[in-house]
C-alpha positions as CSV (number, residue, x, y, z in Angstrom):
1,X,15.9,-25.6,-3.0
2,X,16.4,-21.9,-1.6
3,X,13.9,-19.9,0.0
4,X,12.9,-17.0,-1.9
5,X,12.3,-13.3,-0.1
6,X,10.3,-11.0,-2.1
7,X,10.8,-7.6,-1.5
8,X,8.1,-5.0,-2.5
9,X,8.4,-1.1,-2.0
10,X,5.6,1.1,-1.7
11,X,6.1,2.9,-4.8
12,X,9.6,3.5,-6.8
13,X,12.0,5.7,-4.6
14,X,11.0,3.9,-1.3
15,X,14.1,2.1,-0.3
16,X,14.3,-1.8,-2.2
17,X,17.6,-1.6,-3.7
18,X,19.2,-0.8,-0.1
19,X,16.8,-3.4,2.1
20,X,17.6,-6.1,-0.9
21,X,21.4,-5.4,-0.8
22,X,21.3,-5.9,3.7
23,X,19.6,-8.9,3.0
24,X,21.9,-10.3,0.7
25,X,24.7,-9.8,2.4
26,X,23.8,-12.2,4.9
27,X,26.3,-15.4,4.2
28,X,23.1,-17.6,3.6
29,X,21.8,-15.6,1.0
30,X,22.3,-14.5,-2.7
31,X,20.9,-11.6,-4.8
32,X,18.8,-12.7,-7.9
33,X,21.1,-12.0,-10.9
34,X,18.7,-13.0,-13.5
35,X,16.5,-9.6,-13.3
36,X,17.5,-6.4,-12.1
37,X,13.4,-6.6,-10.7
38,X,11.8,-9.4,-11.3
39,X,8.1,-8.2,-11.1
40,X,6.8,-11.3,-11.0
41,X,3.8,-10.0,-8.9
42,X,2.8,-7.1,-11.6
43,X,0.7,-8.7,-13.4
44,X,-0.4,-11.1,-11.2
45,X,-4.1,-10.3,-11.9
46,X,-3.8,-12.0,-15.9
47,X,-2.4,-15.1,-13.8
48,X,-5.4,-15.0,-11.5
49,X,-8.0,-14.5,-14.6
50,X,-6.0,-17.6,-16.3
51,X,-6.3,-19.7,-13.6
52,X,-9.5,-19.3,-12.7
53,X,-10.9,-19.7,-16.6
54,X,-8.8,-22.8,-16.7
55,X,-10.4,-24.4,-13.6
56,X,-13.9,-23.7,-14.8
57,X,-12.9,-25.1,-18.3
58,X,-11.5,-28.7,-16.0
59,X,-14.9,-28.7,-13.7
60,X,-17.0,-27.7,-17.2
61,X,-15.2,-30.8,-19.2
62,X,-14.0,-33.3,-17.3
63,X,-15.2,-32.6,-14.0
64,X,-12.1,-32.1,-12.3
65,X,-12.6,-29.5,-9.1
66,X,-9.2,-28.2,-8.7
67,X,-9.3,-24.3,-6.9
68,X,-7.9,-21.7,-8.7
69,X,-5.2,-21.5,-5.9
70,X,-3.6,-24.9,-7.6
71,X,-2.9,-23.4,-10.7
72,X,-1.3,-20.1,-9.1
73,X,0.6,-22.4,-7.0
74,X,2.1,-24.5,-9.9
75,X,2.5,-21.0,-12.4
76,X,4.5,-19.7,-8.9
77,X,7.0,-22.8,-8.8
78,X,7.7,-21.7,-12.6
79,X,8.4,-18.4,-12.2
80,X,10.4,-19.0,-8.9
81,X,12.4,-21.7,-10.3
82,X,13.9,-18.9,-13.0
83,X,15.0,-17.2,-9.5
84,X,16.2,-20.1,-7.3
85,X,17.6,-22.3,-10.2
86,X,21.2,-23.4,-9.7
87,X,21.7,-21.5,-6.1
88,X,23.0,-23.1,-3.3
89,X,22.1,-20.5,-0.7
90,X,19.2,-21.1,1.9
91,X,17.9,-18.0,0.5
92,X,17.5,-15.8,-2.8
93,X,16.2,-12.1,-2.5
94,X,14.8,-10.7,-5.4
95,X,12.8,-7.4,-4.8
96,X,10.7,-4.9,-7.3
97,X,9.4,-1.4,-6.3
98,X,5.8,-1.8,-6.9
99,X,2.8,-3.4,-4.9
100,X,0.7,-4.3,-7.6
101,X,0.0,-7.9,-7.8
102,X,0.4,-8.3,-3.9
103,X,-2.8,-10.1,-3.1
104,X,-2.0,-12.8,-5.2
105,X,1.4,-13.4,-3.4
106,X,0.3,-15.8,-0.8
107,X,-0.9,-18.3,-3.8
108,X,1.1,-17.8,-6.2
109,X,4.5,-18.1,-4.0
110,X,3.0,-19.9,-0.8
111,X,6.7,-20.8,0.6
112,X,8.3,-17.5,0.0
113,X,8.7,-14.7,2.2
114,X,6.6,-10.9,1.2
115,X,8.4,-8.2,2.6
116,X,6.9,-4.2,2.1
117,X,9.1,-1.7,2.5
118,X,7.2,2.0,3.1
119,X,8.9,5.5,3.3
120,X,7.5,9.3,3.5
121,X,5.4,9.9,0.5
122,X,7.1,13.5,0.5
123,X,10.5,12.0,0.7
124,X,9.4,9.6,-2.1
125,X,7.6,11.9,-4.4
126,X,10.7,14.3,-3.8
127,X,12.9,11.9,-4.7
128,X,10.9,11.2,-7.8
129,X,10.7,14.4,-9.0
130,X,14.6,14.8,-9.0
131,X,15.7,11.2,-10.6
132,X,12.5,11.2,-13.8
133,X,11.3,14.6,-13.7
134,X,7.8,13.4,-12.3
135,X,5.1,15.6,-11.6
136,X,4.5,16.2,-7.8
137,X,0.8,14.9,-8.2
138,X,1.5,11.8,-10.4
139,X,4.2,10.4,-8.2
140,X,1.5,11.4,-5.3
141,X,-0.8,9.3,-6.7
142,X,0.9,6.8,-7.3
143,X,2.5,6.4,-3.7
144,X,-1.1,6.5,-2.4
145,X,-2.3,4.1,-4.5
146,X,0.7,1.6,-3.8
147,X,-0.1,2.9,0.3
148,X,-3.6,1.3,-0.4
149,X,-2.6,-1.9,-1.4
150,X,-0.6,-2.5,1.3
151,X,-2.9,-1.6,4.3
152,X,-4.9,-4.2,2.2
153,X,-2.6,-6.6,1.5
154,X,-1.9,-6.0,5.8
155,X,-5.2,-7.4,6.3
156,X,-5.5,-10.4,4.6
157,X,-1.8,-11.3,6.0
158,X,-1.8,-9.8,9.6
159,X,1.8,-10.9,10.5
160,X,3.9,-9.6,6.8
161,X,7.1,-8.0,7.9
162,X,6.9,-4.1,7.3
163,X,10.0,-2.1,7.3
164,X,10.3,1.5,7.6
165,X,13.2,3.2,5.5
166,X,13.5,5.7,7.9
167,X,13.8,3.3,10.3
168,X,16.3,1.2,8.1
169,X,18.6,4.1,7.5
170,X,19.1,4.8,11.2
171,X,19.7,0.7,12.8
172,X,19.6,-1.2,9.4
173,X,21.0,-4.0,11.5
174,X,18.3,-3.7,13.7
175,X,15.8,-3.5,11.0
176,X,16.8,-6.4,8.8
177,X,17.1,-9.1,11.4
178,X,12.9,-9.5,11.2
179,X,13.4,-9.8,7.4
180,X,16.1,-12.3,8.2
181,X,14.0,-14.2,11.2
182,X,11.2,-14.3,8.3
183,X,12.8,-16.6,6.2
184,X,14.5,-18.6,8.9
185,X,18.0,-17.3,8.4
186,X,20.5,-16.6,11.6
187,X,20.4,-13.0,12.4
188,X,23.8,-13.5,14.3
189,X,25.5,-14.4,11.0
190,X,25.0,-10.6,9.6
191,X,27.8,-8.6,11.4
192,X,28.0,-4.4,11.8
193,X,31.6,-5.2,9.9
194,X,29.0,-6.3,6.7
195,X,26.6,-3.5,7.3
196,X,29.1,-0.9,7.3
197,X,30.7,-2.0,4.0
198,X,27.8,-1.8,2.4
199,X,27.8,1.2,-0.7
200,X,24.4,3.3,-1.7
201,X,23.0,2.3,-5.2
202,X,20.2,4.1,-7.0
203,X,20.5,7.3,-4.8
204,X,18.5,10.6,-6.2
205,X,21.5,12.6,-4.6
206,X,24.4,10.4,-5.6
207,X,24.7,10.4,-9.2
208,X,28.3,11.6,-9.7
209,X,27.7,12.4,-13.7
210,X,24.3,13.5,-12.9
211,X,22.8,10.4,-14.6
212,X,20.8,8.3,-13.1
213,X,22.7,4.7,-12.3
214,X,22.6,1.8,-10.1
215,X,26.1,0.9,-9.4
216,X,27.2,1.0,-5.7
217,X,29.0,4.1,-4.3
218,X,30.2,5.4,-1.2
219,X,28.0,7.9,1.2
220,X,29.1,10.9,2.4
221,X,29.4,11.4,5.9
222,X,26.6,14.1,5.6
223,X,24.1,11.7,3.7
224,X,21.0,11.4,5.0
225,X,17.7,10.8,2.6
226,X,15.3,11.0,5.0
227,X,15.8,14.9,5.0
228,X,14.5,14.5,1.1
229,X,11.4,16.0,1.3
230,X,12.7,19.6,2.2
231,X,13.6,19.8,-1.6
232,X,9.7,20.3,-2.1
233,X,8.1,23.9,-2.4
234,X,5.3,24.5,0.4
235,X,2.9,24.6,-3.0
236,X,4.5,21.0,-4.2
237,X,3.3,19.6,-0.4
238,X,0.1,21.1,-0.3
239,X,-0.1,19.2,-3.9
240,X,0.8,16.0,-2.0
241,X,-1.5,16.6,1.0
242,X,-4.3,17.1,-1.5
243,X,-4.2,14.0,-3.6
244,X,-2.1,11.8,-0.6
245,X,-2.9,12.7,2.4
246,X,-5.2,10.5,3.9
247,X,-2.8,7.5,3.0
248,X,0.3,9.3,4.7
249,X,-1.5,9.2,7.8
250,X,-2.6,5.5,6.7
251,X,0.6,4.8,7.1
252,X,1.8,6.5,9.8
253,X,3.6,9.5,9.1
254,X,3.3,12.6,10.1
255,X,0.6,15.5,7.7
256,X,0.4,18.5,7.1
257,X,-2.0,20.1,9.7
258,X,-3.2,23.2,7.0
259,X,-6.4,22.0,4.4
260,X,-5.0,22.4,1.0
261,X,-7.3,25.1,-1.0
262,X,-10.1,24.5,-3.4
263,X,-7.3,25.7,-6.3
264,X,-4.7,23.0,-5.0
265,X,-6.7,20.3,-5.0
266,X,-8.5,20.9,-8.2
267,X,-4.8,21.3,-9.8
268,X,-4.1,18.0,-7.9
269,X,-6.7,16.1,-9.2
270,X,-7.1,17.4,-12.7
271,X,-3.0,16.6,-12.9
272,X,-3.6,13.0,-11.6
273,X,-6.9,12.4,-13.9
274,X,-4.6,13.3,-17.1
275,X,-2.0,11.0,-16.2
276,X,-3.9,8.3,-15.4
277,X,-5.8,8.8,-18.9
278,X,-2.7,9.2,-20.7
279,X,-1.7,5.3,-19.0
280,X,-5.3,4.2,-20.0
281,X,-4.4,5.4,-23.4
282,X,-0.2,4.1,-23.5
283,X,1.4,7.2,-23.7
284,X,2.6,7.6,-20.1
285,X,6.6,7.4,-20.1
286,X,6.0,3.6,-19.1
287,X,3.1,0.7,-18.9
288,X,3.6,1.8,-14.6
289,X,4.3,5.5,-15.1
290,X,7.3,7.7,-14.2
């Protein structure tokens, strides 16, 4: 049966659709066409709870010690198996922008290969603000919260493969070829020919009608996202700084040397408190938030 490459962003806006199309263009690998995002790890955490009251129930009754990890294993086979059904390829890539659920990976999908994509919280939070309408502080939050989890998730499995979008946009061949060596795929077999014919889907910048879509089109010569977080007002990225800087340095890029104000961050945090009461209480735009 294939191998199976999951492919996590750091928040929404961080780059999956572009890594998970490189990837599948390799000749040894197909795109899962079942889900758009399979976010299989999401809710990971009921998984974990179910298997862990169904071991206890085993040891209680019968006296059968199976771990917990078992049960993840054998839920993981039957949620990969709707992935990897019917392909031939050695590989399927199947990707979802959020790191929730990560810790549970390595259990619940032992034999498939994690890979975290990470990108500017400006650029992201830039980006989000242009495609939803989000609130500078919300999709803050949420980018430092999904930062968190994977400097976690980083220690518990030293050598996951990390890919920069910055980095990605500038050598993607360069860039992929780990992804590829991860899941024991030839990194010869992907050519600059491939690369290069390769459209941009899910772009804040490339819309065309102005609504958001996730069909492939052609960059411009002078498209370059990186440069997304100069759309932000110096008051939106003292905004950022106050809820998510400390995780923007977590992760390596570059802050903003000036302390945001007392007034910034209390407009930061009081933002981010009503928003995360508002999921608490169901009436955010989604389960996950815009």
């Amino acid at each position: 049966m294939a191998r199976l490459v999951l492919i996590f962003g750091v928040s929404p806006r961080s780059g999956t659709n572009y890594l998970s199309d490189l990837v599948a263009l390799h000749p040894d690998v197909e795109a899962s066409t079942r889900f758009f995002e399979d976010g299989f790890a999401l809710f990971a955490d009921q998984l974990d709870g179910y298997s862990k009251d169904l071991v206890q129930f085993w040891g209680r009754f019968s006296g059968q010690n199976f771990g917990s990890e078992f049960v993840m294993g054998s839920l993981g086979e039957g949620l990969a198996k709707l992935l990897l059904e019917g392909s031939e390829a050695k590989a399927v890539v199947s990707k979802t922008p959020y790191p929730n659920g990560l810790d549970h990976v390595p259990h619940l999908f032992p034999e498939a290969v994690p890979v975290i994509v990470v990108r500017n919280g400006l650029a992201v939070v830039a980006s989000a603000k242009k495609t939803w309408g989000s609130r500078v502080s919300t999709a803050a939050h949420r980018w430092a919260e999904g930062a968190r989890r994977i400097e976690a998730f980083r220690k518990q499995v030293p050598n996951v493969t990390i890919v920069r979008y910055e980095d990605l946009l500038v050598d993607p061949l360069a860039e992929v070829k780990p992804v590829l060596a991860a899941a024991d795929l030839d990194p010869a077999l992907l050519t600059e020919d491939l690369v290069g014919s390769l459209g941009v889907r899910g772009s804040s910048e490339l819309t065309g009608s102005g609504q958001m879509h996730w069909e492939p089109v052609a960059a411009p010569t002078n498209f370059d996202p990186r440069n997304r977080e100069k759309e932000l007002t110096d008051s939106e990225r003292q905004i950022f700084f106050s809820v998510a800087g400390r995780e923007q340095e977590l992760l390596g890029y570059d802050i903003d040397q000036s302390r945001p104000g007392a007034i910034t961050r209390l407009r930061g945090q009081s933002e981010v408190a009503a928003y995360r009461l508002a999921v608490a209480l169901g009436r955010a735009p989604s389960k996950l938030g815009r």
